[in-house]
Backbone as CSV, one residue per row, in Angstrom:
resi,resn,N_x,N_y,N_z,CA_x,CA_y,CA_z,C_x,C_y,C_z
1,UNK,-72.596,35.570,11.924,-73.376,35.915,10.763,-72.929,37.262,10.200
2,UNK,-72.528,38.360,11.141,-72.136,39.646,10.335,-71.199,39.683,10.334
3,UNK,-69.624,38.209,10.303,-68.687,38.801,10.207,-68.634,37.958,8.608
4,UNK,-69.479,37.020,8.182,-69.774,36.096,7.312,-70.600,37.146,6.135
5,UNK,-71.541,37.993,6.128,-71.525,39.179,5.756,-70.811,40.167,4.928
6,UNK,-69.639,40.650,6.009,-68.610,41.599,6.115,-67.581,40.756,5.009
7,UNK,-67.234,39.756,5.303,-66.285,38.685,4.580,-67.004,39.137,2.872
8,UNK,-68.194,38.353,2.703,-68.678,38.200,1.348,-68.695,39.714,0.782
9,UNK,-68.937,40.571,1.602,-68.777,42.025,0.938,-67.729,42.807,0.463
10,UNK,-66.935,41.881,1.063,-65.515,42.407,0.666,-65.345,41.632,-0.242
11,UNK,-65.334,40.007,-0.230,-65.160,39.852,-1.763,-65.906,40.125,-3.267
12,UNK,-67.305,40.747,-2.537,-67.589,41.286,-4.170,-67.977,42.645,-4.249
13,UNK,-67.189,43.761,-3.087,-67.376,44.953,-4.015,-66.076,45.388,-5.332
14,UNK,-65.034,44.072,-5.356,-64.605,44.382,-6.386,-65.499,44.110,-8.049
15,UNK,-66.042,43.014,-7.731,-66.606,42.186,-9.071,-67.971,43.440,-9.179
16,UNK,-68.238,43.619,-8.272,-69.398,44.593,-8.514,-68.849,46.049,-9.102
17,UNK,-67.849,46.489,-8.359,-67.256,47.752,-8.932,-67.158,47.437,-10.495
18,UNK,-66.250,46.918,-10.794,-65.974,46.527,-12.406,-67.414,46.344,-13.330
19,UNK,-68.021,45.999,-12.619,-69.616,45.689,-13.715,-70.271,47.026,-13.234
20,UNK,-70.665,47.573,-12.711,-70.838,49.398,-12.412,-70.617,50.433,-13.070
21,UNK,-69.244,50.317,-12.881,-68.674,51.440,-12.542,-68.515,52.224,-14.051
22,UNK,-68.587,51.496,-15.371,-68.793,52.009,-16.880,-70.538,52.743,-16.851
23,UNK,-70.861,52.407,-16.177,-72.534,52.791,-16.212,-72.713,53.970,-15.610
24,UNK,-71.882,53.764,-14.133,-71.886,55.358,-13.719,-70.754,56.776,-13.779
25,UNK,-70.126,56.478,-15.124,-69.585,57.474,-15.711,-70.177,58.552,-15.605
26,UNK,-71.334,58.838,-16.254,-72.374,59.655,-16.883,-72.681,60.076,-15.617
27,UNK,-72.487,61.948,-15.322,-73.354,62.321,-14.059,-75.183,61.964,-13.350
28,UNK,-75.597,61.899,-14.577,-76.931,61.482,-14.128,-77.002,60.276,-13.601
29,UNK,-76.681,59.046,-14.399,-76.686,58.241,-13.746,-76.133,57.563,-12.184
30,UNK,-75.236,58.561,-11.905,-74.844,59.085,-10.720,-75.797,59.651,-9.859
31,UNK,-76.338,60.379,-10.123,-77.277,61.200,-9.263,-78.759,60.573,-9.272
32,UNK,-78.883,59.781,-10.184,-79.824,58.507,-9.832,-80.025,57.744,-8.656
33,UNK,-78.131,56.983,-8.969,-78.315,56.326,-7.655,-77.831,57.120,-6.590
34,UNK,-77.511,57.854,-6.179,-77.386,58.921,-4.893,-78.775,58.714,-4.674
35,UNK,-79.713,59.082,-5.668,-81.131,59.792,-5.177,-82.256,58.134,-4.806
36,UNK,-81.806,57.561,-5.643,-82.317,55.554,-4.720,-81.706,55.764,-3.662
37,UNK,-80.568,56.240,-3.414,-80.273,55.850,-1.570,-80.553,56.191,-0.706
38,UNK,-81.543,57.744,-1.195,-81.571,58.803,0.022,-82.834,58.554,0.291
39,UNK,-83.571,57.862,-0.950,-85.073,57.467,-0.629,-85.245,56.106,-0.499
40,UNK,-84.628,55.493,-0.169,-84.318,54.120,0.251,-83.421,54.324,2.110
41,UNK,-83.387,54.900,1.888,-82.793,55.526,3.808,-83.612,56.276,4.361
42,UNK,-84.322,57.368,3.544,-85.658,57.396,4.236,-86.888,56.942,4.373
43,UNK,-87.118,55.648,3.361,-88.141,54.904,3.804,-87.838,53.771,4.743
44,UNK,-86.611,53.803,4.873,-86.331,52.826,6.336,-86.427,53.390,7.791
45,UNK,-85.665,54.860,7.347,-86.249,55.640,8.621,-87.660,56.059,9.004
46,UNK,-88.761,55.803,7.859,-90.010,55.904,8.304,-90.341,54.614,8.677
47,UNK,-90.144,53.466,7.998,-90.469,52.146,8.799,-90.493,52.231,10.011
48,UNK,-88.661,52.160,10.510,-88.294,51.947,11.840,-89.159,53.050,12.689
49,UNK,-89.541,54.443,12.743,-90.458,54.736,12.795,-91.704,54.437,13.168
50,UNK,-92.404,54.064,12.627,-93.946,53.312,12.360,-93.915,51.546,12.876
51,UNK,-93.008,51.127,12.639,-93.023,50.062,13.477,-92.162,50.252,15.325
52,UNK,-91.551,51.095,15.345,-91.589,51.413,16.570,-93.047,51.705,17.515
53,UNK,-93.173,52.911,16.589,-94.597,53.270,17.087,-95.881,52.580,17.782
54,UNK,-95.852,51.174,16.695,-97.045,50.278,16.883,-96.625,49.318,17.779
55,UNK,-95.404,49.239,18.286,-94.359,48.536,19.636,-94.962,49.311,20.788
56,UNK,-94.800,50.610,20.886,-94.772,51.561,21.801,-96.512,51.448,21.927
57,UNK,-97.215,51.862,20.970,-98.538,52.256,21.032,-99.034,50.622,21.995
58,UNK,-98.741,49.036,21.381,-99.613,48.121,21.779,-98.645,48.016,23.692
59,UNK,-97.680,48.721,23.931,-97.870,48.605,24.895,-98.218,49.415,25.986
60,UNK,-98.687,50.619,25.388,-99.478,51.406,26.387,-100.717,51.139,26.189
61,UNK,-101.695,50.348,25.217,-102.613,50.212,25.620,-102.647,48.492,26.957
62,UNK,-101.972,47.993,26.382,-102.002,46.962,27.463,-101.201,47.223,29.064
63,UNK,-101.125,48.546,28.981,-100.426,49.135,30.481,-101.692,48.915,31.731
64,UNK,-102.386,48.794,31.175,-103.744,48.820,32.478,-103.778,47.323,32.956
65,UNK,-103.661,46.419,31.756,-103.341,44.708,32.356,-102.294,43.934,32.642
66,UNK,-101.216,45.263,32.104,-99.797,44.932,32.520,-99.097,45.173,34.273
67,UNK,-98.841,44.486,35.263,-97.804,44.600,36.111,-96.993,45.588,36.611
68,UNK,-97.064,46.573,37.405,-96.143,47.776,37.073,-94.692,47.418,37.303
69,UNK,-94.374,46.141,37.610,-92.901,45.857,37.653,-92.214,45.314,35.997
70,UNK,-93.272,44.857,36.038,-93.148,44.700,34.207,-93.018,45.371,33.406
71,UNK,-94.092,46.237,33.547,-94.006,47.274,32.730,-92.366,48.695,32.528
72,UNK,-92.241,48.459,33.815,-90.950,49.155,34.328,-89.792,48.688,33.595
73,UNK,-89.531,47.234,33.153,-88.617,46.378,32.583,-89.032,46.127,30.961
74,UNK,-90.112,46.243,30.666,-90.096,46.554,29.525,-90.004,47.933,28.563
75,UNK,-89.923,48.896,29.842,-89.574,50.355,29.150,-88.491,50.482,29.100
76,UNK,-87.557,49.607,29.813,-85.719,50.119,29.949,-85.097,48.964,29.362
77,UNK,-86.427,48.064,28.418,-85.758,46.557,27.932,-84.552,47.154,27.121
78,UNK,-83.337,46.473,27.065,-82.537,46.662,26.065,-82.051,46.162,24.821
79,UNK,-83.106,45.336,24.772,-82.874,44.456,23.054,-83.678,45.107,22.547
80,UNK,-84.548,45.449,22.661,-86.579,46.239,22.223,-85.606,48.105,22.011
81,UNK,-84.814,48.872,22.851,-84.605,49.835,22.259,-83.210,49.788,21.604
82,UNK,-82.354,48.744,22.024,-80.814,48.071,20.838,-81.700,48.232,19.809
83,UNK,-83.034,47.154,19.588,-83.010,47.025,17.851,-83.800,48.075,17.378
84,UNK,-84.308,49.156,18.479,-84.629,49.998,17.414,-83.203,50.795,16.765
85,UNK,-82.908,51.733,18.285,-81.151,52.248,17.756,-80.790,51.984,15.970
86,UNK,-80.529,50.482,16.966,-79.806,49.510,15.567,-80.322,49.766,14.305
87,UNK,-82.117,49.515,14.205,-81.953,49.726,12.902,-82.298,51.346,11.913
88,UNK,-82.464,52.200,12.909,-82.377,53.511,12.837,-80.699,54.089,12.812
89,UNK,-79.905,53.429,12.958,-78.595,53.641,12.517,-78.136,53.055,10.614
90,UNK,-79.097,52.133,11.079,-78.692,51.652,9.400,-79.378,52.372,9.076
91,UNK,-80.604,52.888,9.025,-81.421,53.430,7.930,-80.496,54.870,7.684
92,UNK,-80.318,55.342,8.357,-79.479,56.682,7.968,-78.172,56.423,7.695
93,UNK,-77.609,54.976,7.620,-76.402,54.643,6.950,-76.290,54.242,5.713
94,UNK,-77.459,53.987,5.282,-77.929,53.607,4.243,-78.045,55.295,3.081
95,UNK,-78.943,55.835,3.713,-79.138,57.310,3.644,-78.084,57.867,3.117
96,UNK,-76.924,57.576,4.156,-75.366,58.893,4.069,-75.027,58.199,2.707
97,UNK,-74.882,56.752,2.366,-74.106,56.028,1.388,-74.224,56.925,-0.144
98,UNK,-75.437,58.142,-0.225,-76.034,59.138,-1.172,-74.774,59.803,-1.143
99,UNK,-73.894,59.767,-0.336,-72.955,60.913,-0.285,-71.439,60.459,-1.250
100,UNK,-71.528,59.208,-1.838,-70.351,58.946,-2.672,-69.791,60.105,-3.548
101,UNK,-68.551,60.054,-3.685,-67.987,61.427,-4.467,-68.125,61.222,-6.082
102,UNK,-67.829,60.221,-6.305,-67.911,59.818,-7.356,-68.195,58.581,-8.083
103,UNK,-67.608,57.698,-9.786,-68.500,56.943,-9.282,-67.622,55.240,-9.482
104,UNK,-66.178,55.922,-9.421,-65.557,55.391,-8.279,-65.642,54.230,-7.234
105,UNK,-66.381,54.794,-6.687,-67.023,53.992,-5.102,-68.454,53.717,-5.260
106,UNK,-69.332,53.351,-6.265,-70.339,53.090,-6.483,-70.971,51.742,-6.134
107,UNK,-70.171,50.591,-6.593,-69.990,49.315,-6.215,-69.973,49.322,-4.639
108,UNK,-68.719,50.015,-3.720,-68.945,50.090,-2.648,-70.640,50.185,-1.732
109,UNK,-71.009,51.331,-2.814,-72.229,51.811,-1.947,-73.290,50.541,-2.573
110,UNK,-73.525,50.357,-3.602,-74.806,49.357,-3.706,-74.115,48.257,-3.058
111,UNK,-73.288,47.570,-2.659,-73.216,46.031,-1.984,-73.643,46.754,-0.492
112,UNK,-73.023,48.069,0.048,-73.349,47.690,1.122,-74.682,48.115,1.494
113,UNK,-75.523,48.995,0.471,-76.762,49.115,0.402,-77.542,47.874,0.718
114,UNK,-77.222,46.860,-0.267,-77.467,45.613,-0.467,-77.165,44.696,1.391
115,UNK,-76.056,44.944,1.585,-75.692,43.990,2.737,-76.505,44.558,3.745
């Protein structure tokens, strides 16, 4: 699935660049979308966040009916802190994508915003 992804993104950050990239001539409109990405990367980093949280929170309250061998294996689970990682890496990848030089690479950044 993400190499099926990766594939389709490559074939349309050209078609996307070309339909863009006249729009973000103009510095502002530049600094528009810089400024959608940085608040679009930090409302993912508050998600991941807040839905961590309510992961973490429902299982310390159920620690008193939980197993302590269980409980032991669900604190060192590694898919439960992979997908947080995981998606706390995108959210601040999402975030950095604010950092395009110009606007150039604009297309780049909204598909993979997008992907």
């Amino acid at each position: 699935m993400v190499v099926a992804f990766t594939i389709l993104a490559a074939i349309l950050v050209p078609a996307v660049q070309r339909t863009v990239e006249p729009f973000f001539t103009s510095g502002d409109q530049l600094a528009i979308l810089r400024n959608l990405l940085v608040a679009l990367g930090g409302a993912l980093i508050g998600a991941t966040a807040i839905s961590f949280s309510v992961v973490m929170f429902a299982v310390q309250i159920n620690f008193a009916r939980t197993p302590h061998g269980l409980f032991r294996k669900l604190s060192t689970d590694l898919k439960l802190l992979g997908a947080f990682i995981a998606t706390f890496l995108l959210a601040v990848g999402v975030a950095a994508l604010s950092l395009i030089p110009d606007a150039s690479q604009a297309g780049a950044a909204i598909v993979a915003a997008g992907v």
